[in-house]
LUMFI-886433 format. One record per residue: residue number from 1; residue in three letters; chain; y, x, z of N, C-alpha, C, O in turn. Coordinates in nm, 3 decimals. Last residue first. Layout:
N
seq: NUM, type: ALA, mol: A, ny: Y, nx: X, nz: Z, cay: Y, cax: X, caz: Z, cy: Y, cx: X, cz: Z, oy: Y, ox: X, oz: Z
...
END
This chain:
73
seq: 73, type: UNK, mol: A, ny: 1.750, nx: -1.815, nz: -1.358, cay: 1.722, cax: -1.939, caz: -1.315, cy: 1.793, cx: -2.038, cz: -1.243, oy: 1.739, ox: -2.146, oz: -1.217
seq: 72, type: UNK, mol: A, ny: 1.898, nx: -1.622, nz: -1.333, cay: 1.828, cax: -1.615, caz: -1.449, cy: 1.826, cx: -1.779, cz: -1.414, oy: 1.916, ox: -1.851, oz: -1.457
seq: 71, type: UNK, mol: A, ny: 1.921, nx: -1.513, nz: -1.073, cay: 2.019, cax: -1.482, caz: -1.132, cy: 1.988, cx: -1.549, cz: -1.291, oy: 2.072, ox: -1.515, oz: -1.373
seq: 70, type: UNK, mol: A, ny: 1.656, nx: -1.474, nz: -0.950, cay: 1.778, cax: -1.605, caz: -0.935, cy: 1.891, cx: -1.605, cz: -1.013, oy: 1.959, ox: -1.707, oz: -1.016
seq: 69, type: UNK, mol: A, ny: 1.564, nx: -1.321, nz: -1.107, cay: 1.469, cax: -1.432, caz: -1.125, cy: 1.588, cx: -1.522, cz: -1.068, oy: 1.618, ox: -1.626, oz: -1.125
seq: 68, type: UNK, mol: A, ny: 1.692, nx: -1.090, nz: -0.981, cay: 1.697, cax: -1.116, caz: -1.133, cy: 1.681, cx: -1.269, cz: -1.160, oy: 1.765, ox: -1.334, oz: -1.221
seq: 67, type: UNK, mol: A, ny: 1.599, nx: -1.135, nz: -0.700, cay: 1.757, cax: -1.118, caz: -0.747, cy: 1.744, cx: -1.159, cz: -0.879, oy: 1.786, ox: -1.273, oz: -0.902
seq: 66, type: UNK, mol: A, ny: 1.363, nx: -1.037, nz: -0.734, cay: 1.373, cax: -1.162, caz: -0.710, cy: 1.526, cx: -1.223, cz: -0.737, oy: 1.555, ox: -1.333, oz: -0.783
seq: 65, type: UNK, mol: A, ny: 1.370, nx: -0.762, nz: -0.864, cay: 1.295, cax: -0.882, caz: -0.896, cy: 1.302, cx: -1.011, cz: -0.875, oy: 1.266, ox: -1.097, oz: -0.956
seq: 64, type: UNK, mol: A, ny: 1.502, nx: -0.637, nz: -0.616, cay: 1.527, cax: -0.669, caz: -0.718, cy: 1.538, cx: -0.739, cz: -0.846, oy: 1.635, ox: -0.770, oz: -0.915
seq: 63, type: UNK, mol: A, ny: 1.301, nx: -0.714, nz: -0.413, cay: 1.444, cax: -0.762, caz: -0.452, cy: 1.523, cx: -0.760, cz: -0.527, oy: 1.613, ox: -0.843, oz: -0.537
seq: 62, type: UNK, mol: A, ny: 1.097, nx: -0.505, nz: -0.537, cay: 1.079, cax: -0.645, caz: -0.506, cy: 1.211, cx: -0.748, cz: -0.534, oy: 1.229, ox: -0.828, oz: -0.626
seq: 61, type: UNK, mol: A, ny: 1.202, nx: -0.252, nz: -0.547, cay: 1.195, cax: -0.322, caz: -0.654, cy: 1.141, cx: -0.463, cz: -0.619, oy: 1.156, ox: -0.541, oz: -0.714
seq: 60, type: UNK, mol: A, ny: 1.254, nx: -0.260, nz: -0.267, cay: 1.364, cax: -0.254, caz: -0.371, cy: 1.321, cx: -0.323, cz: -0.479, oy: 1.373, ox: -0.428, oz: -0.516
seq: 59, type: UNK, mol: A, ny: 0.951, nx: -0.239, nz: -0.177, cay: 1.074, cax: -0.357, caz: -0.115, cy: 1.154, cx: -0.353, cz: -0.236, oy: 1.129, ox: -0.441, oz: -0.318
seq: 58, type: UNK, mol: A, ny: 0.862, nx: -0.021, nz: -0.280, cay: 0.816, cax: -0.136, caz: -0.351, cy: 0.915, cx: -0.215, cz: -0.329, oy: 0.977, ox: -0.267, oz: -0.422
seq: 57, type: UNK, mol: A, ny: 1.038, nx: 0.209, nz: -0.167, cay: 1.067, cax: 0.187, caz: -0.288, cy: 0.970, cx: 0.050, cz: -0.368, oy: 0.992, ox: 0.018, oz: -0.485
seq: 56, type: UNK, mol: A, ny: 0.918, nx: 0.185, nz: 0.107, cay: 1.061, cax: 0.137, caz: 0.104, cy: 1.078, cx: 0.118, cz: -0.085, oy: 1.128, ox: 0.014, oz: -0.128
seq: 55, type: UNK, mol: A, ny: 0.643, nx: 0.284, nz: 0.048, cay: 0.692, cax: 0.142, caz: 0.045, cy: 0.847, cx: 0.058, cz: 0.060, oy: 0.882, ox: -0.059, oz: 0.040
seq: 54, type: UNK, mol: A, ny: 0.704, nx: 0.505, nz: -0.055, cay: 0.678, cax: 0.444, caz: -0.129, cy: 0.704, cx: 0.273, cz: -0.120, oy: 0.746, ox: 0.186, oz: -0.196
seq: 53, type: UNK, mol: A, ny: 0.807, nx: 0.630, nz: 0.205, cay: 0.892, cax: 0.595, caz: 0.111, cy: 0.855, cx: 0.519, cz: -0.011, oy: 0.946, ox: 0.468, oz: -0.077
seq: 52, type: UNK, mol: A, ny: 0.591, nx: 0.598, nz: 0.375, cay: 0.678, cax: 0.505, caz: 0.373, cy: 0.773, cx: 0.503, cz: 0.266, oy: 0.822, ox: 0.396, oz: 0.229
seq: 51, type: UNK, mol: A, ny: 0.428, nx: 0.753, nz: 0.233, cay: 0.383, cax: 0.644, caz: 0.230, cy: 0.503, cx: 0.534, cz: 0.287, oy: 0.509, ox: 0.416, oz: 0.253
seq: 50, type: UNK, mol: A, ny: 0.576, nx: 1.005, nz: 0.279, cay: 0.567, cax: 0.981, caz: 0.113, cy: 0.502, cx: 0.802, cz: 0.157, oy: 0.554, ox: 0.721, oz: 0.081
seq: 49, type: UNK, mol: A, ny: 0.537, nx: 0.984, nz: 0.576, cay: 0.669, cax: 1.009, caz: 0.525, cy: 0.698, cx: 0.889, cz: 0.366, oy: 0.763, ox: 0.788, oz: 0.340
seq: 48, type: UNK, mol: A, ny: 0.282, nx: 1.005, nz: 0.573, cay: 0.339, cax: 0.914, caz: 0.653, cy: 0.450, cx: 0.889, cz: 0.558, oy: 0.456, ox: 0.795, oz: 0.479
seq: 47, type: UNK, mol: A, ny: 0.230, nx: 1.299, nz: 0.502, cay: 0.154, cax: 1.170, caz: 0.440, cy: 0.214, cx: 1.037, cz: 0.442, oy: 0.207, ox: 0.960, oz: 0.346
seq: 46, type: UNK, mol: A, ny: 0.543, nx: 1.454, nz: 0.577, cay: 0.410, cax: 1.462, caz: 0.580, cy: 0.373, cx: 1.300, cz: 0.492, oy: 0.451, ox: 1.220, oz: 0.441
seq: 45, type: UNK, mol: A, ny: 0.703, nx: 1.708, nz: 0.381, cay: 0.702, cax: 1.600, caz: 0.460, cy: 0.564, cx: 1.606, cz: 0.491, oy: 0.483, ox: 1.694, oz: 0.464
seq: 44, type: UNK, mol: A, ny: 0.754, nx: 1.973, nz: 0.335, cay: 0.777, cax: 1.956, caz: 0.461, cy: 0.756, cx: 1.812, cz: 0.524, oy: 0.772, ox: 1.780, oz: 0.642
seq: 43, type: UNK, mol: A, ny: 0.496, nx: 2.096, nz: 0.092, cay: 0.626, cax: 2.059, caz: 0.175, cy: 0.661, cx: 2.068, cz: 0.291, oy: 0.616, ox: 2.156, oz: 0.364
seq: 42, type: UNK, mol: A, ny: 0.273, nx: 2.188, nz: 0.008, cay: 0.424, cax: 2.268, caz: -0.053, cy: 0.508, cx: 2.162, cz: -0.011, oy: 0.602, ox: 2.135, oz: -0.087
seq: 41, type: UNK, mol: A, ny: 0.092, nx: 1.929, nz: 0.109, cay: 0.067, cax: 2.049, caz: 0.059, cy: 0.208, cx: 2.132, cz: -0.024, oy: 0.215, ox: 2.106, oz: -0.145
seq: 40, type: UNK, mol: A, ny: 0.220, nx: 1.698, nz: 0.346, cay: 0.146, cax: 1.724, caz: 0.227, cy: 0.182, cx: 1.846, cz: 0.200, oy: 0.285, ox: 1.892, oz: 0.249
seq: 39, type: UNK, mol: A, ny: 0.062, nx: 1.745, nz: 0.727, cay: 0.167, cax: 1.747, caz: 0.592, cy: 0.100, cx: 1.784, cz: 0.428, oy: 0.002, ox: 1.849, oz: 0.391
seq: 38, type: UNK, mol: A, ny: 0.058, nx: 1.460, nz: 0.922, cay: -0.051, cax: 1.571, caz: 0.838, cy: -0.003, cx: 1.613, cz: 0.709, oy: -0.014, ox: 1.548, oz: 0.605
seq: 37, type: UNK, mol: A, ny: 0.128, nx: 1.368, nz: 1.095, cay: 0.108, cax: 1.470, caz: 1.121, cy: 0.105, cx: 1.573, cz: 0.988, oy: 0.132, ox: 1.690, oz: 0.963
seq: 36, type: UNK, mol: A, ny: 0.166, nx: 1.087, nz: 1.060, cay: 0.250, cax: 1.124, caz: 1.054, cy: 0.249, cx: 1.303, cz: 1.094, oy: 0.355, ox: 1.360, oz: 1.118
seq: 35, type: UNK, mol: A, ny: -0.135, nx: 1.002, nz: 0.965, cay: -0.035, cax: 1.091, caz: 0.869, cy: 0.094, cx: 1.102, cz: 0.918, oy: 0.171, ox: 1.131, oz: 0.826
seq: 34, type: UNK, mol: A, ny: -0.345, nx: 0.986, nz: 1.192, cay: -0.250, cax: 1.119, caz: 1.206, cy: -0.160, cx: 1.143, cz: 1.089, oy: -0.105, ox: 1.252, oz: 1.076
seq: 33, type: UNK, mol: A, ny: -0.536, nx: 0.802, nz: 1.104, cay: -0.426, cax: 0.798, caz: 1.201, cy: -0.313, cx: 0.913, cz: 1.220, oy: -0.201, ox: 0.894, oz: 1.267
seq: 32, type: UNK, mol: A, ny: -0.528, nx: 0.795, nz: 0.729, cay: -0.571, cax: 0.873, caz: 0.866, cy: -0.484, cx: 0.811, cz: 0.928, oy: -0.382, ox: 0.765, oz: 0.878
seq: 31, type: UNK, mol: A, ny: -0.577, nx: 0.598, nz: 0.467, cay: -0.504, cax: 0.604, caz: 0.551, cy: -0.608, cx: 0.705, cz: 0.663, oy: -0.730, ox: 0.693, oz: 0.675
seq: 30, type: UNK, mol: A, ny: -0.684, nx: 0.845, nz: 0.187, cay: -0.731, cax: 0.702, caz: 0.240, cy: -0.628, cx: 0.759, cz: 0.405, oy: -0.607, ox: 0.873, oz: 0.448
seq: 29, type: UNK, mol: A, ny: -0.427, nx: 0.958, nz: -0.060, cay: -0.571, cax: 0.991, caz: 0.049, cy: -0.531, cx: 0.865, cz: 0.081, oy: -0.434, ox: 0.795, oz: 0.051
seq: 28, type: UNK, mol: A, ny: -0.192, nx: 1.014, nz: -0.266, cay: -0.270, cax: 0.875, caz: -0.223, cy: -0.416, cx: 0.900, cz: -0.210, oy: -0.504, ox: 0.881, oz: -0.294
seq: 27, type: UNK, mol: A, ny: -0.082, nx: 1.199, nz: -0.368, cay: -0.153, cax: 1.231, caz: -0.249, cy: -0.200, cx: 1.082, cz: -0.189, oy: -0.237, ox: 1.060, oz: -0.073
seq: 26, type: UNK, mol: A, ny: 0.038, nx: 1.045, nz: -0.589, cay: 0.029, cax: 1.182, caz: -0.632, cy: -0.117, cx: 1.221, cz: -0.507, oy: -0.227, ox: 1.261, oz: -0.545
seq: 25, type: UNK, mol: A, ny: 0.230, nx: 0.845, nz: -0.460, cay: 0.111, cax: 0.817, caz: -0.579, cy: -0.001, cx: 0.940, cz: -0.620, oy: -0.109, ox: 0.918, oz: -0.675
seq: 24, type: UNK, mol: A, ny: 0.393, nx: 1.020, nz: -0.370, cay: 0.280, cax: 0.930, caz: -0.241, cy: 0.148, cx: 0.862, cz: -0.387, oy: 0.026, ox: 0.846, oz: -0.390
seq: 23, type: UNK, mol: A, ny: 0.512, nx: 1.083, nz: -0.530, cay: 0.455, cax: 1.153, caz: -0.496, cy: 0.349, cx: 1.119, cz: -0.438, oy: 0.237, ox: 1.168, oz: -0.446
seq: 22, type: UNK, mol: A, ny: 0.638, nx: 0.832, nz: -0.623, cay: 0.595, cax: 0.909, caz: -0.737, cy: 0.462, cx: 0.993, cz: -0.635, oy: 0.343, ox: 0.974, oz: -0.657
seq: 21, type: UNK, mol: A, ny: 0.830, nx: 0.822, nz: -0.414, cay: 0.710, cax: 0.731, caz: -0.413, cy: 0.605, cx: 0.812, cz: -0.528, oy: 0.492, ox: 0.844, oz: -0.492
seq: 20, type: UNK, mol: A, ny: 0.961, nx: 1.047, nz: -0.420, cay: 0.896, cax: 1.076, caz: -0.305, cy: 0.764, cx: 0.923, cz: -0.354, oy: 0.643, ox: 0.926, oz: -0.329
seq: 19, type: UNK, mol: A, ny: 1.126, nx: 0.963, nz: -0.670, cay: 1.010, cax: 1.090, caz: -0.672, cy: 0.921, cx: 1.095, cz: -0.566, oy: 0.807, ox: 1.137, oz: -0.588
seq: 18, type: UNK, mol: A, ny: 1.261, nx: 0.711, nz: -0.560, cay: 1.161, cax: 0.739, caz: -0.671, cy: 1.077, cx: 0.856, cz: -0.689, oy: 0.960, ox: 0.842, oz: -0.724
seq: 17, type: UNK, mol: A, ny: 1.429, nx: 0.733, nz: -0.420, cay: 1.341, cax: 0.682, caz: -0.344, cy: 1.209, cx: 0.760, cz: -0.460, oy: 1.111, ox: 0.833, oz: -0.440
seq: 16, type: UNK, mol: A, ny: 1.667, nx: 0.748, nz: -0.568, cay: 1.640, cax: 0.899, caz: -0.465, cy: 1.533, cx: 0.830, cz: -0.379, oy: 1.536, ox: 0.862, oz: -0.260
seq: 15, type: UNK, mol: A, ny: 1.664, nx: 0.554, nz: -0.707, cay: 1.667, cax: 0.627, caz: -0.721, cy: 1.658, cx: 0.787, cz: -0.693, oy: 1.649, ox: 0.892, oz: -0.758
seq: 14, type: UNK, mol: A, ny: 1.702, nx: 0.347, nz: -0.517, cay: 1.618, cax: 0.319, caz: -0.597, cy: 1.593, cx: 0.443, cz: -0.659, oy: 1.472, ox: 0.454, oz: -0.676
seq: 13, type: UNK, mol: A, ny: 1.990, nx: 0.431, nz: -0.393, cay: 1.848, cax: 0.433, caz: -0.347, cy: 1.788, cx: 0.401, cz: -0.398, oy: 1.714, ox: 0.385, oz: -0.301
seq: 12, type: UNK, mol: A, ny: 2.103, nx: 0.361, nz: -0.629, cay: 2.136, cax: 0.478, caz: -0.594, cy: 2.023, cx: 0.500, cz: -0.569, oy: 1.943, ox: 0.558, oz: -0.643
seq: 11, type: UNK, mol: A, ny: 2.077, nx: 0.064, nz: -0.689, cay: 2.064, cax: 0.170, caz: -0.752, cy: 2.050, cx: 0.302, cz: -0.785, oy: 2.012, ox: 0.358, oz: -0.888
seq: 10, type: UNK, mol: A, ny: 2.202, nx: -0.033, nz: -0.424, cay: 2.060, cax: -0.032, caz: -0.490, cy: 2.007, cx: 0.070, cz: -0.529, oy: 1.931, ox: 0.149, oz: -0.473
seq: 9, type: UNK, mol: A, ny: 2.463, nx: 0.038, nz: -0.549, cay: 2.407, cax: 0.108, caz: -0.437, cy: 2.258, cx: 0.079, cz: -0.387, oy: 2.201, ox: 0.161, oz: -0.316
seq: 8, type: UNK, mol: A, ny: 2.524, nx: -0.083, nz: -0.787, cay: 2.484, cax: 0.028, caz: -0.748, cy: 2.446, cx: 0.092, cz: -0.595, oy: 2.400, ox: 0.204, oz: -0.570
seq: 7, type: UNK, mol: A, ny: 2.486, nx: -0.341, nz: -0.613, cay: 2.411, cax: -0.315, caz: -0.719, cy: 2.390, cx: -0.177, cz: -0.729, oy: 2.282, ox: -0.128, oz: -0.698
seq: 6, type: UNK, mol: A, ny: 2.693, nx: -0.306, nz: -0.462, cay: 2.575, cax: -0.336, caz: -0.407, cy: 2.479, cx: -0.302, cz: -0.462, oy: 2.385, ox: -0.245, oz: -0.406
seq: 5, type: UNK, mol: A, ny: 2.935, nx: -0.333, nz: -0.638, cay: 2.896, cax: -0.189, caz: -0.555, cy: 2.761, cx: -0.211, cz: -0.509, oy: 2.697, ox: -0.106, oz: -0.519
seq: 4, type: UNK, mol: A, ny: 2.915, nx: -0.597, nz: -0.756, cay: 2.889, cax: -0.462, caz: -0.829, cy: 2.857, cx: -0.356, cz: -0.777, oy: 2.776, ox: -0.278, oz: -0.827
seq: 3, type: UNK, mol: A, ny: 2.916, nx: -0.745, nz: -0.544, cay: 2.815, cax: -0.775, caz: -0.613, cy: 2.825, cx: -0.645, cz: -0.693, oy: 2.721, ox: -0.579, oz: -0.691
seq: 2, type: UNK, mol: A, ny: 3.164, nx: -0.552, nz: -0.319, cay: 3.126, cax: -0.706, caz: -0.425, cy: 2.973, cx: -0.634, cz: -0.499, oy: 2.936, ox: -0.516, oz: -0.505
seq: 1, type: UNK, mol: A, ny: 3.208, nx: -0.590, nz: 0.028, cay: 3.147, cax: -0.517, caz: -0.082, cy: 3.119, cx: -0.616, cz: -0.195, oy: 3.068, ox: -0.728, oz: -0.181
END
């Protein structure tokens, strides 16, 4: 895979990560043991879910970040 497809494909998931983190911003309650139970309100995910996807979407932009910074430097 070269450096361009990767990128987009980052890109992709960076992108279909983004509303669900959006959301977890949205229902950011204090941690329960049960969010993999406890669904947010007009969905199907639950607390858990939006909290991991948020954090899968910090990682990205992390590496991303750091990618740049080498790419620069």
């Amino acid at each position: 895979m070269s450096e361009a497809e990767a990128m987009d494909r980052t890109a992709a998931i960076r992108d279909a990560l983004k509303p669900f983190a959006d959301a977890a911003e949205m229902f950011a309650w204090p941690v329960f043991e049960r969010d993999d139970y406890n669904l947010v309100p007009g969905t199907k995910l639950t607390v858990g879910d939006l909290r991991k996807a948020r954090a899968a979407y910090a990682e990205i932009e992390r590496l991303d970040r750091a990618a740049s910074t080498t790419k620069e430097g």
